[in-house]
C-alpha positions in Angstrom: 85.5 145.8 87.4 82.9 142.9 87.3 79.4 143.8 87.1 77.2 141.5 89.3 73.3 141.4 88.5 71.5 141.4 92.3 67.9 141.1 93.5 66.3 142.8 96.4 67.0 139.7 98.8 70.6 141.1 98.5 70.1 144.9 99.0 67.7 144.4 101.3 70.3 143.0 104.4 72.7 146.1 103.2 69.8 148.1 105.4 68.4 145.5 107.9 70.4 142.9 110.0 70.2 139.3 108.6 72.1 136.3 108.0 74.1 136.7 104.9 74.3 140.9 106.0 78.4 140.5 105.8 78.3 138.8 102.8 76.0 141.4 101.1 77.6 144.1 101.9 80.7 142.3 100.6 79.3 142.8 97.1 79.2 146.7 97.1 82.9 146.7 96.2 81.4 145.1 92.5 79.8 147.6 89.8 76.2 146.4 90.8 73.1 146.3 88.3 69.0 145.0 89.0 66.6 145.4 87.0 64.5 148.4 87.8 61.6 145.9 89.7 64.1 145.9 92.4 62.8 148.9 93.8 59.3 147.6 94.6 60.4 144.8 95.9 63.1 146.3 98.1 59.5 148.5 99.4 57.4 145.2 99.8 60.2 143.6 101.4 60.4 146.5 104.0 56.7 146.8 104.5 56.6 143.0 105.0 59.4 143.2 107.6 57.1 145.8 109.3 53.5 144.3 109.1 55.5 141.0 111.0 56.7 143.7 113.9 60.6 143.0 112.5 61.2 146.4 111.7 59.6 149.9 113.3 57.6 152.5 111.0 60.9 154.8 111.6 63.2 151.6 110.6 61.5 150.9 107.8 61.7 154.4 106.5 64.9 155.1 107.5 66.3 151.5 105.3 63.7 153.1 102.4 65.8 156.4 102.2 69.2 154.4 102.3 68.1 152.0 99.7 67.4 155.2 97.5 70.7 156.3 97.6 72.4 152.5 96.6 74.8 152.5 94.1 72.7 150.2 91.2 72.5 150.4 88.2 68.6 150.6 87.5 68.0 148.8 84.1 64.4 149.1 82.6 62.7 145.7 82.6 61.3 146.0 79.1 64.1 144.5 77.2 63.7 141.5 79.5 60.1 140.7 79.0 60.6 138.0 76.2 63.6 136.1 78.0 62.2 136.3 81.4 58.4 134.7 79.9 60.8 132.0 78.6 62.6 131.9 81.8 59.8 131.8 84.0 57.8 128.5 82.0 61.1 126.6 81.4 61.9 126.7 85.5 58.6 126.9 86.4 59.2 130.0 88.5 57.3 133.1 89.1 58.4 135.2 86.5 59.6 138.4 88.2 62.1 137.0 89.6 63.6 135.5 86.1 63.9 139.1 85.2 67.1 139.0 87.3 68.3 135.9 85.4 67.4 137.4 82.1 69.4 140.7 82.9 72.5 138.8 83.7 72.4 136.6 80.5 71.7 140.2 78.2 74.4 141.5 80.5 77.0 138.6 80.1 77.1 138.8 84.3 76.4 137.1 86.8 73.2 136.9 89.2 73.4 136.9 92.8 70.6 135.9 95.3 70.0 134.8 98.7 66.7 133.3 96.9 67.6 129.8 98.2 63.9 128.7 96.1 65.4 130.8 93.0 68.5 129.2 93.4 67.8 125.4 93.4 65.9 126.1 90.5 68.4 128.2 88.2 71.2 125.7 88.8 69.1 122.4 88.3 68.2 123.8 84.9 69.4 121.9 81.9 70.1 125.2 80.2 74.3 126.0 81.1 73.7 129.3 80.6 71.3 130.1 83.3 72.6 127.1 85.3 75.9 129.2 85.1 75.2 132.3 85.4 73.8 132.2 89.5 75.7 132.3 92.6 73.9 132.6 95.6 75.5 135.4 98.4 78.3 133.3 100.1 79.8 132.3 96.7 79.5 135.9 95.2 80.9 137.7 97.8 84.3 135.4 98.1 84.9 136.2 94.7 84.5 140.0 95.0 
């Protein structure tokens, strides 16, 4: 079974309506893996959708507690740390989100966003490895 790395823009619509929501849930048929930052962000993301009135208190609690029970594979970010620095000043990116690219290049996977920012910049990178190794949703989940 192919192991696809994903980022909390993914797992994210699996709880919350969106465009790209088919297309994410799509990808829970894969052997999924992020690296343990994703749960933070998944929060943030769900306290953002709140603060902008997007999502009730009781929605944004009830997407928390199904979120808890996704079927990820949390990898500590430590191992990352070197090749996501690297990551981050060679694409001129903030760096937490290189620890998604990172993962996927330890992993020999590939990384799947909805990041359209994080995107652009992965694939215009002169590096074929990293170039390589992201799809964004649409492509991943025609392939799963």
């Amino acid at each position: 079974m192919t192991t696809l790395v994903i980022d909390a823009s993914v797992a994210v619509k699996w709880v919350v309506q969106e465009a790209g929501t088919p297309d994410a849930l799509a990808l829970r048929k894969a052997k999924l893996a992020a690296p343990d930052l994703i749960i933070p962000e998944c929060a943030n993301i769900l306290w953002k959708k709140h603060r902008l009135s997007q999502l009730t208190f009781a929605q944004a609690s009830a997407a928390a507690q199904l979120l808890e029970r996704a079927d990820i594979e949390l990898v500590a970010m430590g191992a990352q740390l070197h090749r996501a620095t690297e990551l981050a000043i060679e694409l001129d990116h903030p760096a937490y989100d290189c620890f998604y690219i990172a993962l996927a290049l330890d992993k020999g996977c590939t990384f799947v966003t909805a990041d359209q920012r994080l995107l652009r910049k992965a694939q215009q990178s002169s590096r074929k490895d990293v170039a390589g190794a992201i799809l964004d949703l649409e492509q991943a989940a025609a392939l799963v």
